[in-house]
C-alpha positions as CSV (number, residue, x, y, z in Angstrom):
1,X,0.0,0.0,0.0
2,X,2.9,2.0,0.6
3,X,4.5,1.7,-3.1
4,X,0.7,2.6,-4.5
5,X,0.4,6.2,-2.0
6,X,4.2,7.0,-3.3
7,X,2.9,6.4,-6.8
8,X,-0.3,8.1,-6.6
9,X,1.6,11.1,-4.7
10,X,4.4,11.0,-7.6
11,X,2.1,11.9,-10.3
12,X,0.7,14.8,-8.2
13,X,3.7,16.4,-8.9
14,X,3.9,15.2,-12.5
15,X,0.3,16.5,-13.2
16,X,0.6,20.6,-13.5
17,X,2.8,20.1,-16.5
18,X,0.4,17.8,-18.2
19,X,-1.9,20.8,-18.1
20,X,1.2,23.3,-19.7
21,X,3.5,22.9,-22.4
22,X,4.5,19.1,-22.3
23,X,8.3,19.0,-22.9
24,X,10.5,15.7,-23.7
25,X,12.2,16.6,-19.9
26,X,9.1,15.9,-18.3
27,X,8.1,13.3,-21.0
28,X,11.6,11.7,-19.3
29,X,10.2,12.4,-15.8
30,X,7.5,10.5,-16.4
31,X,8.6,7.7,-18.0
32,X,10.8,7.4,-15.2
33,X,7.9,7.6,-12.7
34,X,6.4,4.9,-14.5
35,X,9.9,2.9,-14.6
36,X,10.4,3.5,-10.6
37,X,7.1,4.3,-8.7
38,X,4.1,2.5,-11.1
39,X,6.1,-0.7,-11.8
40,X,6.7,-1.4,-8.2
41,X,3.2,-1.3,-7.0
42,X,2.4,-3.9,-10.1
43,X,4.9,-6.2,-8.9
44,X,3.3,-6.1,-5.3
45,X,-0.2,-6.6,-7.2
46,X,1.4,-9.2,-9.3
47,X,1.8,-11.9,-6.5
48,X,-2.2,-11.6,-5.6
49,X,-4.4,-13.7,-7.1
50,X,-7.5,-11.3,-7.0
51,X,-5.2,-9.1,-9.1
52,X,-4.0,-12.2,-11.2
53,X,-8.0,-13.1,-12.1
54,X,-9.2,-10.0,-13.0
55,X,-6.1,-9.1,-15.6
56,X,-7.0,-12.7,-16.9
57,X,-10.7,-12.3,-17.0
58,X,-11.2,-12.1,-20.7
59,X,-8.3,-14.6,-21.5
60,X,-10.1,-17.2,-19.0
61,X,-13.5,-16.6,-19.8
62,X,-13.7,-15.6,-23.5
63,X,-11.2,-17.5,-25.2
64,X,-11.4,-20.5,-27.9
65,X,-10.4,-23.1,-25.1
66,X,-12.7,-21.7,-22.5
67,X,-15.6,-23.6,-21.0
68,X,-17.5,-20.8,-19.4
69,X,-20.8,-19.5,-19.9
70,X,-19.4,-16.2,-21.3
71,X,-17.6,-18.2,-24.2
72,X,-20.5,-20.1,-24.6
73,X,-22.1,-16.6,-25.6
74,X,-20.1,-15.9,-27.6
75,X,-20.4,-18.7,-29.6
76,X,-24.2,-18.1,-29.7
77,X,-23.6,-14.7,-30.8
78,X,-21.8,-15.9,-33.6
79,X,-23.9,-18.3,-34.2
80,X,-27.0,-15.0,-34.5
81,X,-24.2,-13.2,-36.5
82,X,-24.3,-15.6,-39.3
83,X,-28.1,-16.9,-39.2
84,X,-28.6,-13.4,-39.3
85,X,-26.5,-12.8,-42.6
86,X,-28.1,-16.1,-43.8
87,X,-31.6,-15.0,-43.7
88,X,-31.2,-11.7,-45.4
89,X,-29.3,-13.3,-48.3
90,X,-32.5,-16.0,-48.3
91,X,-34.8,-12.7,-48.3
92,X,-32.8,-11.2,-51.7
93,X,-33.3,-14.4,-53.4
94,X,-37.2,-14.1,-52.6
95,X,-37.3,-10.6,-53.6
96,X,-35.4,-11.5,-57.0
97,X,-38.1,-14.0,-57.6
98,X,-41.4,-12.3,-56.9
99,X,-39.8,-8.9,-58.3
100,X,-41.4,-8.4,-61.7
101,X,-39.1,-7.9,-64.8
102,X,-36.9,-4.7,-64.5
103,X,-37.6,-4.0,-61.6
104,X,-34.4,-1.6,-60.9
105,X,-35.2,-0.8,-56.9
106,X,-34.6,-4.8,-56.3
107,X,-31.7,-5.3,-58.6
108,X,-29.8,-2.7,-57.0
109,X,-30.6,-3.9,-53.7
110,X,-29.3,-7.5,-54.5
111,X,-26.3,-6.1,-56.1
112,X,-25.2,-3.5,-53.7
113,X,-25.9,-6.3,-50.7
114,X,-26.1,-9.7,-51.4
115,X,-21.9,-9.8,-51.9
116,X,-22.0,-8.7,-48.0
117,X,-24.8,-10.9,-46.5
118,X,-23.0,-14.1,-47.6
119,X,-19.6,-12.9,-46.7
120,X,-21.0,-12.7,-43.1
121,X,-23.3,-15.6,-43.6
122,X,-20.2,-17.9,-44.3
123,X,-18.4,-16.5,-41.2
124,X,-15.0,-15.0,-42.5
125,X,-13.3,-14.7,-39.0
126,X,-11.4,-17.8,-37.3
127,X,-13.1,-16.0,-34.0
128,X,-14.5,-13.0,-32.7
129,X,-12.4,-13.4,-30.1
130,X,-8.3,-13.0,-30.5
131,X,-6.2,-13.0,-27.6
132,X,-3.0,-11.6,-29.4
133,X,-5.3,-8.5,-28.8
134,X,-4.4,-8.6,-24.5
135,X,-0.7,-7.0,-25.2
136,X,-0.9,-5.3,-28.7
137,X,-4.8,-5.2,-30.6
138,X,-4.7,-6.1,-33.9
139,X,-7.2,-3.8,-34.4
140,X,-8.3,-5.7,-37.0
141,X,-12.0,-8.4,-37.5
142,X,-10.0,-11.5,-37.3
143,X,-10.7,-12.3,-40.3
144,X,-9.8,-16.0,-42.0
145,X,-6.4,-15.4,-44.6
146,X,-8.3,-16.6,-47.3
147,X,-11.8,-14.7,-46.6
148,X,-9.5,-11.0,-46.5
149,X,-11.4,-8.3,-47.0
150,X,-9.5,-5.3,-47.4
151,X,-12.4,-2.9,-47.3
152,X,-14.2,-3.8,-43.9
153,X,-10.7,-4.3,-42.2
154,X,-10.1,-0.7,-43.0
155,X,-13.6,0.4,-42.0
156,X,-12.9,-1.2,-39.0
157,X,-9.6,0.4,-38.1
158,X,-11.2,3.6,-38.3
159,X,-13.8,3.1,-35.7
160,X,-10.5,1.9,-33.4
161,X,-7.9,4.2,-33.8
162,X,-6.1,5.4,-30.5
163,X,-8.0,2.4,-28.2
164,X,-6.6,3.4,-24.7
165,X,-4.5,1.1,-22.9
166,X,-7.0,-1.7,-20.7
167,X,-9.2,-4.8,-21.5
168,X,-8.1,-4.7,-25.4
169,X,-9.6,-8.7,-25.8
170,X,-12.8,-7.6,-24.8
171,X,-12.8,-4.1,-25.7
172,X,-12.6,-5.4,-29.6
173,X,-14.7,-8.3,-29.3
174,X,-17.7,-6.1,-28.3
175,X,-16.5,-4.0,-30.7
176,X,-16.2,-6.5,-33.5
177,X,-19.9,-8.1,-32.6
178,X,-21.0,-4.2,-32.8
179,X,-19.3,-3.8,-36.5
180,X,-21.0,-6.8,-38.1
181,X,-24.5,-6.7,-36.2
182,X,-24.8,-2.6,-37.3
183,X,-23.4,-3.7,-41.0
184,X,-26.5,-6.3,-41.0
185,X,-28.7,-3.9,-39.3
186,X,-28.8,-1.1,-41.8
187,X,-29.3,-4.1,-44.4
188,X,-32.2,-5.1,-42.9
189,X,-33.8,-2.0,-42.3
190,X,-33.1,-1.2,-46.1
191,X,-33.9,-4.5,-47.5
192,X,-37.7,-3.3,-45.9
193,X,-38.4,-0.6,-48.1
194,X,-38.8,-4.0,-50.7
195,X,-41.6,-5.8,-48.7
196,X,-44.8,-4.9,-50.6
197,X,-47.4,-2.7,-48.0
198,X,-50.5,-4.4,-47.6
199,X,-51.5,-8.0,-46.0
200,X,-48.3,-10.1,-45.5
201,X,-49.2,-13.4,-47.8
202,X,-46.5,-12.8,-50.4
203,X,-43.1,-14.9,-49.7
204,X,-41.2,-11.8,-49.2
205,X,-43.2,-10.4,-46.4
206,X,-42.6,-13.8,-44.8
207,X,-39.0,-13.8,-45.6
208,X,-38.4,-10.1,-44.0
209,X,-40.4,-12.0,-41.1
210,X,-38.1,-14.2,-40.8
211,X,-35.2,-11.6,-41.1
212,X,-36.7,-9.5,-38.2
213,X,-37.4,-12.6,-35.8
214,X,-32.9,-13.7,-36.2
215,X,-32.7,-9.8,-35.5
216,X,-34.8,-9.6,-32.6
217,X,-32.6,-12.7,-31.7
218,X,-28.8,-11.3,-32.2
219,X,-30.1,-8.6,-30.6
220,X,-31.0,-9.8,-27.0
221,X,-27.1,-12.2,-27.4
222,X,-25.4,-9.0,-27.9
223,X,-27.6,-7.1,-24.9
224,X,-26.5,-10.1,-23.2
225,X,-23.0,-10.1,-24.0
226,X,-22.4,-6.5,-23.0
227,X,-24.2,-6.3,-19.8
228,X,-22.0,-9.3,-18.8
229,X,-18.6,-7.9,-20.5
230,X,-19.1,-4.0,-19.2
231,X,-20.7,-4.8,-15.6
232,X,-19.4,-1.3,-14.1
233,X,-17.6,-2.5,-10.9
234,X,-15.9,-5.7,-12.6
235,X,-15.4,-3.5,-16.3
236,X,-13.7,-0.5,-14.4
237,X,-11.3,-2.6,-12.3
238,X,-10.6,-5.2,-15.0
239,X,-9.5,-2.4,-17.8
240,X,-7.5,-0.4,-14.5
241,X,-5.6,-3.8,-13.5
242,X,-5.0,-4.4,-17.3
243,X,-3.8,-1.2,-17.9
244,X,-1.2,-1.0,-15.0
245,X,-0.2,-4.6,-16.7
246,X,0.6,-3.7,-19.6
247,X,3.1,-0.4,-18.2
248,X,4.4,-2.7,-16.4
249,X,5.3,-4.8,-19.5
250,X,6.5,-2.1,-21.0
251,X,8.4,-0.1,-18.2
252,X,9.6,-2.8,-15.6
253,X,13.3,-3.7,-15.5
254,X,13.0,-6.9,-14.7
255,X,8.5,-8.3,-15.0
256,X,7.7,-10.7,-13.2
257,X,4.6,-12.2,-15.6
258,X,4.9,-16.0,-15.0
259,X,1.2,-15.8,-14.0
260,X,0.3,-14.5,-18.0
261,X,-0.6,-16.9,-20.9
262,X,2.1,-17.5,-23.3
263,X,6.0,-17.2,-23.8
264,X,8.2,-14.4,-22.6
265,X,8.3,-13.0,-26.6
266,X,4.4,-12.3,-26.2
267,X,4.8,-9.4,-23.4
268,X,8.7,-8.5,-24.5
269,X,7.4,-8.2,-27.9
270,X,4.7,-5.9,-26.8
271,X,6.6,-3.3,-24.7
272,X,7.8,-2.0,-27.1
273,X,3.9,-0.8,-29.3
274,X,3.0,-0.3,-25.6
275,X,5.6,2.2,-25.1
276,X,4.9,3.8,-28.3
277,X,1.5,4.2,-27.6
278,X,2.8,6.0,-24.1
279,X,5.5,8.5,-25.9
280,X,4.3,9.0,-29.2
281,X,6.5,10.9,-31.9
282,X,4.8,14.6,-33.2
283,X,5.0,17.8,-34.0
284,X,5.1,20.6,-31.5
285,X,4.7,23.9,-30.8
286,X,5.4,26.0,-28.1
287,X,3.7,29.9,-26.8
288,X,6.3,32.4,-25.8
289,X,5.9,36.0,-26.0
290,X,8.1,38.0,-28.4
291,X,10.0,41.1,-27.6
292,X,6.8,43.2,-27.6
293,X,5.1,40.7,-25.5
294,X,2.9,39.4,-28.0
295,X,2.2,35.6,-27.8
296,X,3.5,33.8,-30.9
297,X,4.0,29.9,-31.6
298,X,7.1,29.0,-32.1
299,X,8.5,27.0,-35.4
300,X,7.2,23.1,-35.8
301,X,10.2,20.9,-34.4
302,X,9.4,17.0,-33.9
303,X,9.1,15.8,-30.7
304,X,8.8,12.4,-28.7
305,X,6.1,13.6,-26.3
306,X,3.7,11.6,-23.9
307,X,0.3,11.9,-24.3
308,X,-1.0,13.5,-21.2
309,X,-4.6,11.6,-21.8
310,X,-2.7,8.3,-21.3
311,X,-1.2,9.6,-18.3
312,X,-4.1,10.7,-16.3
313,X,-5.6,7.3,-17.4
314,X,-2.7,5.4,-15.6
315,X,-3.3,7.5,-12.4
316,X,-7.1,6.9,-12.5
317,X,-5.9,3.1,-12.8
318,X,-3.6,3.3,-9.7
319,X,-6.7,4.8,-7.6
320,X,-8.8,2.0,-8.7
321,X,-6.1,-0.1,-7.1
322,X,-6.6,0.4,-3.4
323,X,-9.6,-2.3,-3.7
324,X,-6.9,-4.8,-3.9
325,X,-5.1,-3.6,-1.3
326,X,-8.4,-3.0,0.9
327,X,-8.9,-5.6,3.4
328,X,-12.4,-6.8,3.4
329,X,-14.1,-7.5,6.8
330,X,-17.5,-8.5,6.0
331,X,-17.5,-12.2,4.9
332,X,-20.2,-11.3,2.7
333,X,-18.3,-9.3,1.0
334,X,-15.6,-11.5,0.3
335,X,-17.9,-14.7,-0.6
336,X,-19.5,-12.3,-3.5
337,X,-16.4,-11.1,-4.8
338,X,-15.2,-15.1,-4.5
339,X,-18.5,-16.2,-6.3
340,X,-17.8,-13.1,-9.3
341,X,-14.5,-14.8,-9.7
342,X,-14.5,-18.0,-9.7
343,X,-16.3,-21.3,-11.2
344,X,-16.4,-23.4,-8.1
345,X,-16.5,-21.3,-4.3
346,X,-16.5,-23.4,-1.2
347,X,-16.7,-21.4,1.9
348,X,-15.4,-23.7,5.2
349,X,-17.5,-21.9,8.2
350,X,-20.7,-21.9,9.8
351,X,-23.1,-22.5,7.6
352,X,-20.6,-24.1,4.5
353,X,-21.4,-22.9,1.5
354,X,-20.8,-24.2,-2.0
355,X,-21.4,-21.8,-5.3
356,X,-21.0,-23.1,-8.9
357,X,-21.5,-20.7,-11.7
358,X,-22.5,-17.6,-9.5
359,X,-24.9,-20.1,-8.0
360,X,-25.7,-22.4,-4.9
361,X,-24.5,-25.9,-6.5
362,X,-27.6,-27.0,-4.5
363,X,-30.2,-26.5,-1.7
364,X,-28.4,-29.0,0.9
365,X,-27.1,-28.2,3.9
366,X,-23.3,-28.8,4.2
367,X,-23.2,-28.4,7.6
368,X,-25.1,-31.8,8.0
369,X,-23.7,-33.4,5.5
370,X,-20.1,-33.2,7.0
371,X,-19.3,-37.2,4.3
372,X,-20.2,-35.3,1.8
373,X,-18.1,-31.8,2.0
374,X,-15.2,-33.9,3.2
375,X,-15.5,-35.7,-0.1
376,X,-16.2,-32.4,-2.2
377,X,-13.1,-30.1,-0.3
378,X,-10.6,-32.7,-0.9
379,X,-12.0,-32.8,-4.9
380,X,-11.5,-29.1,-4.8
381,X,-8.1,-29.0,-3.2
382,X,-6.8,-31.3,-5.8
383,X,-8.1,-30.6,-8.9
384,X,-7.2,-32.7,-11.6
385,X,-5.7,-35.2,-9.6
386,X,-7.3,-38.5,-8.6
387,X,-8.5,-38.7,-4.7
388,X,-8.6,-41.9,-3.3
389,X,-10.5,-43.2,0.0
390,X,-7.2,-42.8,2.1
391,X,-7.7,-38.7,1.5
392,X,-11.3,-38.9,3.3
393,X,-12.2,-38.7,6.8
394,X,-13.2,-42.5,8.5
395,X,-13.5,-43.0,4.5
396,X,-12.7,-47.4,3.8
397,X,-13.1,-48.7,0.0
398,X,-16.7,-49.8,0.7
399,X,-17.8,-46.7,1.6
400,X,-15.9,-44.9,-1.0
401,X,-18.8,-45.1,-3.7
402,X,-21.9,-44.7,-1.5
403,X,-19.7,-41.5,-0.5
404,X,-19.5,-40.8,-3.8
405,X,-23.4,-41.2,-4.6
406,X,-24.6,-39.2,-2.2
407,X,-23.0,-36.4,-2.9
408,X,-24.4,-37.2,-6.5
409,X,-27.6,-37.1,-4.8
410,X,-27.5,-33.7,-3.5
411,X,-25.9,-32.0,-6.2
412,X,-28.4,-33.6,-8.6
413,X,-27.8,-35.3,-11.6
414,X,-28.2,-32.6,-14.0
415,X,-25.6,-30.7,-12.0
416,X,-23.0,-29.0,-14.0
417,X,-20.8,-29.4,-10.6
418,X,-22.1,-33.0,-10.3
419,X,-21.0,-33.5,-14.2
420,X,-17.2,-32.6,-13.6
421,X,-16.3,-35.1,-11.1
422,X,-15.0,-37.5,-12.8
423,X,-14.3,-41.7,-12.2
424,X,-11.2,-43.1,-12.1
425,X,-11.6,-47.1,-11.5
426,X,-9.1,-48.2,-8.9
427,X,-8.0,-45.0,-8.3
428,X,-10.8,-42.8,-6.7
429,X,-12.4,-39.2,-8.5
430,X,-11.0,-36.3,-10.1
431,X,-12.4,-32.7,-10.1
432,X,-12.0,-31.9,-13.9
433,X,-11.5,-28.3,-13.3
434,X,-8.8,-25.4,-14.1
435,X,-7.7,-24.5,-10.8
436,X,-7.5,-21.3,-11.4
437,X,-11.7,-21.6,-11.4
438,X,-11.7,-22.5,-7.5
439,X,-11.8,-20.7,-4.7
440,X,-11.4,-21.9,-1.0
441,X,-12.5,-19.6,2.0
442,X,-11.3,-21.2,5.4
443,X,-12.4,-19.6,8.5
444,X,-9.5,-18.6,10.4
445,X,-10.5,-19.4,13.6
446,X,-11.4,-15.3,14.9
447,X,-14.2,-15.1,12.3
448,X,-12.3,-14.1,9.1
449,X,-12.3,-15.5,6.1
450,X,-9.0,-16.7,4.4
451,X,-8.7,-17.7,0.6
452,X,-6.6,-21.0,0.5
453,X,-4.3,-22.1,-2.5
454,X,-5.6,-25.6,-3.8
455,X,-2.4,-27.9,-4.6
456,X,-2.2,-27.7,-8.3
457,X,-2.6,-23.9,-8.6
């Protein structure tokens, strides 16, 4: 807490030369602030899990290779995307056909559209997530090398230009779902200006049915999407712990980012765009009174200046940052930050608690059945790993499996917590879990809750 008030009282002094004529020597002033005072406090935060969940957030939870509800979103807005696309290019083909001969207002609508519906319809992008986009965004759709297309790539890039640094995976998935859903959106809403007025028995009217029902459709997904992606709390603290990341990156002597995805060339590799993005090169001029006291500008010169917008960005970041420093007291508190973080929560006190997805995994009560949680904490504390009889409480090898069954019982069988435990014959069960999606809260014995490390993490 200490590094973070010397970093938050370092830009104080920084700050009345952000509002004045920004120079290269306090461009190099603050560089080294960053360097010596904001890398610091992200090493600190480094080492905390909290911290280490919510810079990974969109990696864990939005990726190809996630199994989370949120990825499973996003493959449904995809899926929308392209049923979407699919159904207006199914509405020009009607329109072709029922159109009478030389009828110009349809031709031109098939000709200036059709090429785009079923480019989206076929789904040109390998995903509309890309997490090369968490050190340096690509700024670009994603697009599959042999579905290029040169024209929305650069229409694209325009609507991104100068992203601040934060959240870039999520920051361009949402806005990558926005650029195809408005591109399809102002084709639908032109393509009905074709559908006859008048009682809805022709095929067109039923096919813009049909295009307005897949609209109605993507549209709720990506309401979806965004409410979960941009929640304020989670959003503002994600893109602030992010941010500090990636200056740290950029800035630190010596990172420690064993906790990040990938090989030391992803992060080393981006330092150098992040730092450019910091200090950016440009022309300058300067006020200063002449010998008659008039204000003039000075000649152009080129400058490496940096941008005083970013700055005052980093510093909003740092504030954000005493939350992970804060101690929480209320247990409440702590379980519903837990449950927002993880897959699996177990909370060891009085009454026991056991969340899966944001949610109860069921309606028992632990406390009564003490087989049961004994069974399920062990699972949790070695995820992956097989857990025999030995591990358990009074446990022998006959009453391994009735163990075993009742806590299938309680769970349910439909439970998606029930569904992951896993059967190894002659060897016991296995949580199939990341263990970076569990959270253990032990009761420290004077009321406090304490977040325990499981053995694989």
């Amino acid at each position: 807490m200490n590094q973070l008030h010397i970093a938050l009282q370092g830009f104080e002094s920084l700050a009345p030369g952000l509002n004045l004529n920004l120079n290269a020597e306090l461009s190099d002033s603050i560089e080294q602030w960053l360097t010596t005072e904001v890398c610091p406090v992200v090493d600190e935060l480094g080492q905390s899990k909290r911290f280490q969940t919510t810079v990974l957030w969109s990696v864990n939870h939005l990726s190809p290779s996630a199994n989370t509800d949120e990825r499973r979103l996003v493959v449904e807005v995809e899926r929308k995307l392209v049923d979407l696309a699919a159904e207006i290019a199914t509405f020009i083909d009607v329109a072709e056909k029922e159109a009478p001969p030389g009828d110009q207002k349809v031709s031109e609508f098939a000709d200036l559209h059709r090429e785009t519906a079923e480019f989206v319809a076929n789904k040109p992008w390998f995903d509309l997530v890309c997490t090369q986009d968490f050190f340096h965004p690509t700024q670009d759709l994603h697009l599959d090398t042999a579905k290029l297309n040169y024209e929305h790539t650069k229409t694209f890039r325009e609507r991104n230009i100068q992203l601040p640094l934060g959240d870039y995976v999520t920051r361009l998935l949402l806005n990558r779902v926005d650029y195809w859903a408005s591109v399809l959106r102002r084709i639908a809403d032109a393509a009905s200006s074709l559908v006859p007025v008048g009682p809805g028995k022709s095929e067109r009217f039923k096919a813009m049915s049909r295009v307005q029902s897949r609209r109605i459709d993507l549209d709720h997904a990506v309401e979806k999407m965004i409410s979960i992606c941009n929640e304020p709390k989670k959003q503002r603290q994600r893109e602030a712990a992010t941010a500090l990341t990636l200056v740290y990156a950029a800035y630190s002597n010596n990172p420690r980012l064993d906790w990040l995805s990938g090989d030391d060339s992803w992060w080393k590799v981006g330092g150098s765009i992040i730092r450019s993005w910091i200090r950016r090169r440009g022309t300058m001029q300067n006020q200063v009174r002449d010998s008659s006291g008039v204000i003039v500008l000075t000649p152009p010169v080129q400058e490496s200046l940096c941008d005083p917008s970013i700055i005052r960005h980093l510093a909003y970041s740092l504030q954000e940052m005493k939350h992970f420093f804060a101690v929480d007291d209320d247990p409440l508190e702590i379980i519903d930050d837990a449950v927002n973080r993880a897959k699996l929560v177990m909370v060891d006190r009085e009454p026991r608690e056991v969340w899966f997805n944001g949610r109860p995994a069921c309606d028992a009560i632990w406390d009564n059945q003490v087989a049961s949680w004994d069974l399920l904490w062990k699972l949790a504390m070695k995820p992956r790993h097989a857990v025999d009889h030995e591990a358990l409480s009074k446990c022998t090898v006959k009453t391994f499996r009735s163990r075993r069954n009742r806590l299938g019982e309680l769970l349910g069988e439909e439970s998606g917590l029930n569904g992951i435990i896993e059967t190894l014959p002659r060897l016991g069960y296995k949580l199939q879990i990341d263990p970076n999606s569990i959270i253990l809260l032990q009761d420290d014995g004077f009321g406090n809750l304490k977040e325990l490390s499981s053995s694989s993490k």
